[in-house]
N, C-alpha and C positions, 0 to 999 in steps of 0.2 A: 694278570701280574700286578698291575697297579693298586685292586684291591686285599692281593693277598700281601703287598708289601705295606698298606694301612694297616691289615691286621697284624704283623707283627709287628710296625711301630707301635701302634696302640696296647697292644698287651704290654712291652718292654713297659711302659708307663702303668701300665696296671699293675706288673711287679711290683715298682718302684715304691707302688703306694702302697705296698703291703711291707716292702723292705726296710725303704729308707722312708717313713711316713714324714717325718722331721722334715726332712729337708722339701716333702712337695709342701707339707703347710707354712713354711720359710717364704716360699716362693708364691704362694695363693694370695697371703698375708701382704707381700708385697708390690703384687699387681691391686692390691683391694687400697691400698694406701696411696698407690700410684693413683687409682680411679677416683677414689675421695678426694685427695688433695690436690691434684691438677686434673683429669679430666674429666670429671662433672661440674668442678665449675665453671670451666673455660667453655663447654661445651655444651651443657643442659640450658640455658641461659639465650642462647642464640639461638638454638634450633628451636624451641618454646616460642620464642616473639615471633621467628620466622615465618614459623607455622601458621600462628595467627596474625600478619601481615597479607602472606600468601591470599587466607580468607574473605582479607578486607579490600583486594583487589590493589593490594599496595605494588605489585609490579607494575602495572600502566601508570601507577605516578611516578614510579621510580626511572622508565622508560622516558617522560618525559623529558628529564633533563638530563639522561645520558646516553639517548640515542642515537645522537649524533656523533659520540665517540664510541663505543661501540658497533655501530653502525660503520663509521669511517675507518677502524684499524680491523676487524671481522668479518664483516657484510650481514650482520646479524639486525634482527631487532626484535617487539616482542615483548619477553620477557628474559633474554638472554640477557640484556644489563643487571637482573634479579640477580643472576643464577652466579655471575662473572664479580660483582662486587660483593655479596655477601658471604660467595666461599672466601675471599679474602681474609675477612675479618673472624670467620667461625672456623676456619682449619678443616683439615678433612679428617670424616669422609664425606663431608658438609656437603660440599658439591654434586655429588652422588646421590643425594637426597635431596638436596631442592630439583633437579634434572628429573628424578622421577616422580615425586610430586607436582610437578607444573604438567610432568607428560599425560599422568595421571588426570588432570583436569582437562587436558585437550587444551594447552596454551603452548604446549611446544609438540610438533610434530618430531617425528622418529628420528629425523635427519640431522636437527635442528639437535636433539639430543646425542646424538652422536658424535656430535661435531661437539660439543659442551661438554663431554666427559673428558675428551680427548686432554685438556688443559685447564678445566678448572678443579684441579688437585694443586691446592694450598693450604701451608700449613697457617696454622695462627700465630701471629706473628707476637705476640706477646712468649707466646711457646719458645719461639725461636730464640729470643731474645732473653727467655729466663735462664734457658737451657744451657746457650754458647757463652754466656757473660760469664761465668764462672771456669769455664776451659781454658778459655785465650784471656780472660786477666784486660781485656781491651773491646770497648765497646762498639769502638770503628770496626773492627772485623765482625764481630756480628752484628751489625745494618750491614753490612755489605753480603755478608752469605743472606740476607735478607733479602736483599735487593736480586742480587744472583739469582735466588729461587723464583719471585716473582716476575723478573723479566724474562725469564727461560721458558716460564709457561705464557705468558702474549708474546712470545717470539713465534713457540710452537702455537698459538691461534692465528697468526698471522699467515704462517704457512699454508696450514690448512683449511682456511677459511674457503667458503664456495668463492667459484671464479662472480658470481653477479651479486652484489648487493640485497637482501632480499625487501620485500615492499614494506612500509609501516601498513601494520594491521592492529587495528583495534581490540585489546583484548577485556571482552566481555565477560565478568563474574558476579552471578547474579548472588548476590549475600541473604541466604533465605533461614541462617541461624542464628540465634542469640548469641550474646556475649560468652556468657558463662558455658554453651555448649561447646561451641569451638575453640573455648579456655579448656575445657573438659577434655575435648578430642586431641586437644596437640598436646597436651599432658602426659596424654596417653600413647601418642605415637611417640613423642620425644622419650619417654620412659623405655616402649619397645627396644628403640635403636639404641639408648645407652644398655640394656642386658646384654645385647649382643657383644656390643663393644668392652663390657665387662667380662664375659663369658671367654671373650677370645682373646681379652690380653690375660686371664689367668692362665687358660689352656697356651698359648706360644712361652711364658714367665716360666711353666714346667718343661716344656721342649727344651727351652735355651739352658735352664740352670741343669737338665740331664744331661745334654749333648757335654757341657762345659765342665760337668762333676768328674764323669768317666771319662772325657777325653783330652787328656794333657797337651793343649793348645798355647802356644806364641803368643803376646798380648795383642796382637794387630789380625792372628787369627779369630781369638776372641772377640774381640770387637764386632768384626765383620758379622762373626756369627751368631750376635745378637744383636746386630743392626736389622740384620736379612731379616728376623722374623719378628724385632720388637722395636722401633725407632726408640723408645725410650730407654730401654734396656744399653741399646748403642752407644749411643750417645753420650751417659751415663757411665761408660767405661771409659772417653776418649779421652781422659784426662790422665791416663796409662801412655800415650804418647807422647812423642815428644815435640816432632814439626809440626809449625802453627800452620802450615800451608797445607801439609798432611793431613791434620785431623778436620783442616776448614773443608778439604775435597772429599774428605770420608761423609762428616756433617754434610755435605750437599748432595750425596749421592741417599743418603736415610731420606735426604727430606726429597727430594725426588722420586726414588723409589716406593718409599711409606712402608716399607715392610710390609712382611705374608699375612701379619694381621692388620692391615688396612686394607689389603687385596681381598680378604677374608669376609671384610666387612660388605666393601664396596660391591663381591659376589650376592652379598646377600642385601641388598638394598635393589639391585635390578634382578634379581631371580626371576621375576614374573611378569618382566618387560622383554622386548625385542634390543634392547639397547644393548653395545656389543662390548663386551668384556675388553674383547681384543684392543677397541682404539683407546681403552684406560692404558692398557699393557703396554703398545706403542708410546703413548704421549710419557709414559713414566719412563719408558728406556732412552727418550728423545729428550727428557728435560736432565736427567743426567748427565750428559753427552754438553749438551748447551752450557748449562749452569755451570759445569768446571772450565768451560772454554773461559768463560764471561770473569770467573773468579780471577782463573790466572791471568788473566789480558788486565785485571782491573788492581790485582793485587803489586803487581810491577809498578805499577803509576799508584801506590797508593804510600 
């Protein structure tokens, strides 16, 4: 059942591009200018140094000086400070790909990655900040869905963090390639994952603007229904609303959840690990739930 209802999603779209050809190149055109103008630079840049830090055995110095707070609010160590500070600043599905990369090398066991996908989905926070500053006209509400987002996910590492602290372990990486090779290699991976991430915001850019063409929707249904499958697409509309409190909860449930295409993504960066879809799933429905408690408690005192 499941595949015969793919099949006829997918042809209604196959139609479409024989029918309404116009409007699916509207839409290609505009996830391709989304990808250019914000998400290859916010993102190719990060994952590229990342890569070649990872190389340079840069988590053990990075581990140094932050394992004792990592250590102290998770019970982690390692190279989970890597994994925990750099999806910070690189947005997802950033997270999802240092986690299998480091598993990859044998620096973080199965466990240890499990417990790391659950909450290191964040976004980039310059994203946040370019995105909401134009909605709400006030730059204290977006630091603050900022802040909300950020502590919603170490609220949920804190939960579920192992009940014992785990030991400091030495993480050994023996560096046996040239510069310009493992410039070469992450080039090349980092290229891999942005096709992906280009391939699947054009392919959800034609779902959402079909779904929205043919089906005469309420602006607050609209929204939703290209938040669900495209955070930028969302977002991008919420300025159709009108409560600042409204669209600040709507904003934190995109950047919580990440839409079907970062879910999309994230399936496809662990395909070929043991690492478990489910605890991404859980930590996304968990940091929605958190992060509007936190808005509205913070929003009243604000």
């Amino acid at each position: 059942m499941k595949n015969k209802l793919i099949q006829i999603f997918l042809f209604v779209i196959f139609l479409s591009l024989l029918f309404t050809p116009n409007l699916i190149l509207d839409e290609v055109s505009s996830a391709i200018n989304v990808f250019i103008n914000v998400l290859f630079p916010s993102i190719f840049p990060f994952y590229l140094i990342s890569n070649i830090l990872i190389n340079y055995n840069f988590c053990e110095t990075l581990n140094k000086y932050f394992k004792g707070i990592t250590n102290f609010l998770f019970h982690t160590s390692n190279a989970s400070s890597f994994v925990i500070i750099m999806s910070m600043f690189s947005g997802f599905p950033s997270g999802s790909k240092y986690i299998v990369d480091l598993y990859r090398k044998n620096i973080l066991n199965i466990d240890q990655a499990n417990f790391l996908i659950t909450f290191t989905h964040f976004s980039n926070p310059l994203f946040v900040i370019a995105v909401t500053t134009p909605i709400f006209h006030n730059i204290k509400i977006s630091y603050l869905i900022l802040f909300c987002h950020i502590l919603s996910n170490i609220i949920i590492g804190i939960i579920t963090r192992p009940k014992e602290k785990e030991k400091k372990t030495n993480i050994e990486l023996k560096i046996t390639d040239s510069f310009s090779t493992i410039l070469s290699n992450s080039i090349i991976s980092s290229l891999k994952l942005l096709a992906i991430i280009l391939g699947n915001t054009c392919f959800f850019f034609i779902v959402t603007r079909l779904i929205t063409n043919y089906i005469n929707l309420p602006p607050v249904f609209k929204v939703l229904i290209n938040g669900f499958f495209d955070i930028t697409k969302g977002t991008n509309l919420l300025s159709s609303l009108n409560s600042d409190i409204f669209k600040a909860i709507i904003t934190l449930t995109f950047l919580g959840f990440g839409g079907l295409n970062i879910h999309m993504q994230v399936l496809n960066i662990i395909s070929d690990t043991k690492i478990k879809y489910s605890n991404f799933l859980l930590g996304r429905i968990s940091q929605i739930g958190i992060s509007m408690v936190l808005f509205y408690i913070m929003y009243k005192f604000y």
